[in-house]
VOFIPA-873343 format. One record per residue: x, y, z of N, C-alpha, C in turn; residue in three letters. Coordinates in steps of 0.02 Angstrom, whole numbers, padded with zeros to 5 digits, always signed. Layout:
<rs>
XYZXYZXYZALA
...
</rs>
This chain:
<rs>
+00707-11528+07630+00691-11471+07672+00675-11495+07742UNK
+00709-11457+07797+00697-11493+07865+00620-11483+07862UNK
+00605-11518+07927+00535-11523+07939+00490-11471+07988UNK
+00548-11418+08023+00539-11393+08061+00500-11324+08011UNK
+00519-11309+07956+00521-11259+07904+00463-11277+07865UNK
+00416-11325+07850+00361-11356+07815+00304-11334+07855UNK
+00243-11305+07824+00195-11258+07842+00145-11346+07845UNK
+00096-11371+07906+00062-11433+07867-00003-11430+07927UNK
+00003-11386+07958-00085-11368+08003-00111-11331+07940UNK
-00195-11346+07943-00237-11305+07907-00241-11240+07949UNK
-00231-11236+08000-00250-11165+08045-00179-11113+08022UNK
-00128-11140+07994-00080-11110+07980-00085-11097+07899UNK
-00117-11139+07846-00138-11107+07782-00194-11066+07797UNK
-00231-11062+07845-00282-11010+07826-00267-10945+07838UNK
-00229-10960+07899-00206-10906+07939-00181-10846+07871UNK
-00136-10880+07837-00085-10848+07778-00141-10827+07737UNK
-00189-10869+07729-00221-10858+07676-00275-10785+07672UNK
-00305-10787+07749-00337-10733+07768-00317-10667+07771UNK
-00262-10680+07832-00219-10611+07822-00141-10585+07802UNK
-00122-10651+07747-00079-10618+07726-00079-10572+07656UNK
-00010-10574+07603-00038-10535+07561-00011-10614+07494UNK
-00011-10559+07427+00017-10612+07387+00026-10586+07324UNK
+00062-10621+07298+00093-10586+07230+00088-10655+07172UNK
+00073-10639+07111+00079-10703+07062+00100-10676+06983UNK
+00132-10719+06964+00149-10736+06898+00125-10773+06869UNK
+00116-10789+06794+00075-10847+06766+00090-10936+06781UNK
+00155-10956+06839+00173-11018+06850+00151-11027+06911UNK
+00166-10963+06971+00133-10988+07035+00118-10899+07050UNK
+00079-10920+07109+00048-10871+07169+00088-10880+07226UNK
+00112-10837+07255+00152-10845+07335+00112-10805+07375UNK
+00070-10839+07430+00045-10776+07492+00103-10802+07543UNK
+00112-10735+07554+00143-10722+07632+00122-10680+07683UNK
+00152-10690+07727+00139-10680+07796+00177-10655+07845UNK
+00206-10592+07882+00263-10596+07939+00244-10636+08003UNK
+00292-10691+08023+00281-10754+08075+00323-10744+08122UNK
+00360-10684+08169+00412-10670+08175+00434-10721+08249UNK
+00384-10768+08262+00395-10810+08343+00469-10882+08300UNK
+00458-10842+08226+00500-10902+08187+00579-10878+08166UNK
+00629-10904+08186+00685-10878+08160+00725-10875+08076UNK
+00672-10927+08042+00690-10935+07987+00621-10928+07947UNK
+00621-10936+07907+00540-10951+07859+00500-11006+07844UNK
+00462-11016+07868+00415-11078+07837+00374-11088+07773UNK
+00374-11156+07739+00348-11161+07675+00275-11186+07678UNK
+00235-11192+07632+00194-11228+07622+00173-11245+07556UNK
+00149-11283+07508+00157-11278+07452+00061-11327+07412UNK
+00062-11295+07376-00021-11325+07364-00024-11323+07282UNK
-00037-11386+07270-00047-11413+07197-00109-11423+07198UNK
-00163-11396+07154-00233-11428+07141-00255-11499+07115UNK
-00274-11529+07119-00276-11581+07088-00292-11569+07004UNK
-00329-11524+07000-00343-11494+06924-00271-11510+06892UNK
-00207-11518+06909-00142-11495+06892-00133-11577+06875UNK
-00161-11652+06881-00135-11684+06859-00159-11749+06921UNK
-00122-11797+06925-00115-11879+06961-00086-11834+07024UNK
-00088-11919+07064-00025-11885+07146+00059-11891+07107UNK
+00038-11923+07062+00115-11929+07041+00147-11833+07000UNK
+00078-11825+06976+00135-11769+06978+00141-11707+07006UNK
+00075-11710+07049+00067-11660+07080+00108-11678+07163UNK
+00138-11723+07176+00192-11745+07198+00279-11703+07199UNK
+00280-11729+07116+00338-11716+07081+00335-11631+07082UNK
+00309-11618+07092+00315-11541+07059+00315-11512+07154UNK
+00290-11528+07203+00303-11501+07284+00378-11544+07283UNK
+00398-11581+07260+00471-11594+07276+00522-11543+07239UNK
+00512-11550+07177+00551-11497+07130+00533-11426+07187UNK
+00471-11382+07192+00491-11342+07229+00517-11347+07311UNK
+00499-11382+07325+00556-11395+07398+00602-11391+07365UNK
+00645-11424+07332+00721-11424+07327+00733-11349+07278UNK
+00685-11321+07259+00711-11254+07237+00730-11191+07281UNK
+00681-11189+07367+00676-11185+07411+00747-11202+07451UNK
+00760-11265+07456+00816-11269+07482+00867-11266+07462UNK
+00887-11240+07391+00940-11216+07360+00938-11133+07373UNK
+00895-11115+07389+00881-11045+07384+00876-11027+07452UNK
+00880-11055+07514+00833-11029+07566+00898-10968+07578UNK
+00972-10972+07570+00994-10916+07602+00947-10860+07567UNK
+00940-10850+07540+00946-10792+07485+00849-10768+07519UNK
+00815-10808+07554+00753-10789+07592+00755-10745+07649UNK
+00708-10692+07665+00682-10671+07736+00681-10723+07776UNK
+00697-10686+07831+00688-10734+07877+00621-10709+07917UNK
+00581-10742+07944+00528-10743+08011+00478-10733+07974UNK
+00434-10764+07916+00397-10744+07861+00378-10823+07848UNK
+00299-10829+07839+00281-10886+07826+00261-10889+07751UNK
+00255-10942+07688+00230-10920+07636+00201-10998+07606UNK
+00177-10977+07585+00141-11032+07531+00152-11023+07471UNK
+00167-11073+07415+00170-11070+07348+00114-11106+07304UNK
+00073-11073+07272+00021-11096+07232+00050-11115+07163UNK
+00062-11187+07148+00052-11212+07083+00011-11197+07009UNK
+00025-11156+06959-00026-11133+06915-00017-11198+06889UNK
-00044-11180+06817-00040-11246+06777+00011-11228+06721UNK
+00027-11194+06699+00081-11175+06647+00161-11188+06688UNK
+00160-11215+06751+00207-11232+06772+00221-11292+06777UNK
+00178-11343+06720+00194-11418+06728+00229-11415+06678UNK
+00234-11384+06634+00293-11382+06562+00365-11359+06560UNK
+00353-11321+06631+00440-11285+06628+00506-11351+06653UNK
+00543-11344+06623+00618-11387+06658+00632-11359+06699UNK
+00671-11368+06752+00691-11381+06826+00726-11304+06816UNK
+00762-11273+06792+00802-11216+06783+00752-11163+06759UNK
+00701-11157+06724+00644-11113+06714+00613-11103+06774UNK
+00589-11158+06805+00544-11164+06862+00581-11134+06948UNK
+00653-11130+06915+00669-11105+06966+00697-11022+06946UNK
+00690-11006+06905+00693-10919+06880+00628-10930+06908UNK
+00560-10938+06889+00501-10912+06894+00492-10905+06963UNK
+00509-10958+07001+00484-10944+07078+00534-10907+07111UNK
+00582-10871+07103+00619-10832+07116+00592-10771+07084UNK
+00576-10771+07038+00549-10707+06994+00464-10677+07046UNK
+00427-10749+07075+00397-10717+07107+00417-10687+07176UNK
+00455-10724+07229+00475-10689+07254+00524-10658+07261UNK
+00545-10608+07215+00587-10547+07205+00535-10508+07216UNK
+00485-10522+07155+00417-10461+07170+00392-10460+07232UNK
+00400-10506+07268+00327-10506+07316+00402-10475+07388UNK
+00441-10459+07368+00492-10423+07441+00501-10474+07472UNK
+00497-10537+07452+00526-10605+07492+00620-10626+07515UNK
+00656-10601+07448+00728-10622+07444+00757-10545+07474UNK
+00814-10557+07517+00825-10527+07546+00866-10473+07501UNK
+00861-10391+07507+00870-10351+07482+00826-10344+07395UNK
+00787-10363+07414+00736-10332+07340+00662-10297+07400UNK
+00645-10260+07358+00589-10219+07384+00525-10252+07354UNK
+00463-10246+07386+00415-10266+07365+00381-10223+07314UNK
+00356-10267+07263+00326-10227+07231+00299-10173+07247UNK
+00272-10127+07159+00252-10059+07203+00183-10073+07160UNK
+00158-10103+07156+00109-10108+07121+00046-10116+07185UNK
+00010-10084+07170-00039-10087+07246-00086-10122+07250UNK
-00100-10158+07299-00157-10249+07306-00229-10190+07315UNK
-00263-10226+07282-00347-10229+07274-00357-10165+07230UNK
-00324-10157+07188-00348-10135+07133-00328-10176+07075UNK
-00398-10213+07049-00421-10230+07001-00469-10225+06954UNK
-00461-10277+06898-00534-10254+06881-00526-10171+06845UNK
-00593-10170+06818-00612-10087+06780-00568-10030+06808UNK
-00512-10010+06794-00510-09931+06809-00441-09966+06864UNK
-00407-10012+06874-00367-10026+06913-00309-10032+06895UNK
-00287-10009+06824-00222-10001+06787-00200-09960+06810UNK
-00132-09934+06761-00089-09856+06787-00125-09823+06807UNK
-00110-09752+06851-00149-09722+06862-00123-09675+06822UNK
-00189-09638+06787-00199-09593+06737-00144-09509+06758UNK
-00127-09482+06685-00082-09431+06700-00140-09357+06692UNK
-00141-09325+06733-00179-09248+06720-00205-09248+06671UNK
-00149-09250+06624-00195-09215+06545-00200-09268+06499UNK
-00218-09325+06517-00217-09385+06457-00305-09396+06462UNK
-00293-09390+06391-00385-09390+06354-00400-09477+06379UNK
-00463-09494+06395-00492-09564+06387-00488-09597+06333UNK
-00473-09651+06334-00477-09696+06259-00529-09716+06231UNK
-00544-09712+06166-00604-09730+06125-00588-09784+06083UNK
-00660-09830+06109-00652-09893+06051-00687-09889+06008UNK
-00685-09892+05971-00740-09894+05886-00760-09960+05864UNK
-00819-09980+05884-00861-10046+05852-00897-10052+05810UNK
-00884-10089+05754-00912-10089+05687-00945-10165+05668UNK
</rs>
């Protein structure tokens, strides 16, 4: 991946981190950001150490760079993003791992011609599921 396209100031992860938005699946988290002074998209990519050695938390920002750069046509352009490493993504093979991070951004309105989810940010938590139909009774649990 050129170098011009690699996210590597902290003032530029926070930036994303503060005010962009973000979407996740159980392998990674993607926040993004519109960067539009940029003609193409910039990456950034963050493995916890929780996730393993440098060796593989290494291996796994290379695998996604090069998933990235097999993919970048198919990206927005002028949009900065970060990819968060879960941990159920140290088990997938190279062809899983690259459905999944595509799978997140499809959802998150990243690849060009998919819409962003419609699922709406900051509702979580108690009472932050579907939203309820007119005439549907509350559910009852029974504890014995």
């Amino acid at each position: 991946m050129q170098r011009k396209l690699r996210l590597r100031n902290r003032e530029d992860f926070s930036r994303i981190y503060r005010h962009g938005r973000s979407f996740a699946n159980s392998q990674f988290v993607v926040y993004w950001r519109k960067y539009p002074q940029t003609e193409q998209f910039r990456l950034g990519i963050s493995a916890s150490s929780k996730l393993g050695g440098a060796v593989v938390r290494n291996r796994l920002r290379r695998m996604l760079k090069e998933i990235v750069r097999h993919n970048a046509h198919k990206l927005n352009e002028g949009i900065d993003l970060i990819l968060i490493v879960r941990k159920p993504a140290l088990t997938l093979p190279y062809i899983e791992m690259e459905r999944s991070v595509l799978h997140v951004l499809r959802k998150a309105g990243l690849l060009k011609g998919s819409n962003p989810s419609d699922r709406s940010p900051g509702k979580r938590g108690p009472g932050g599921g579907r939203p309820k139909s007119a005439g549907a009774l509350p559910r009852a649990f029974i504890c014995l």
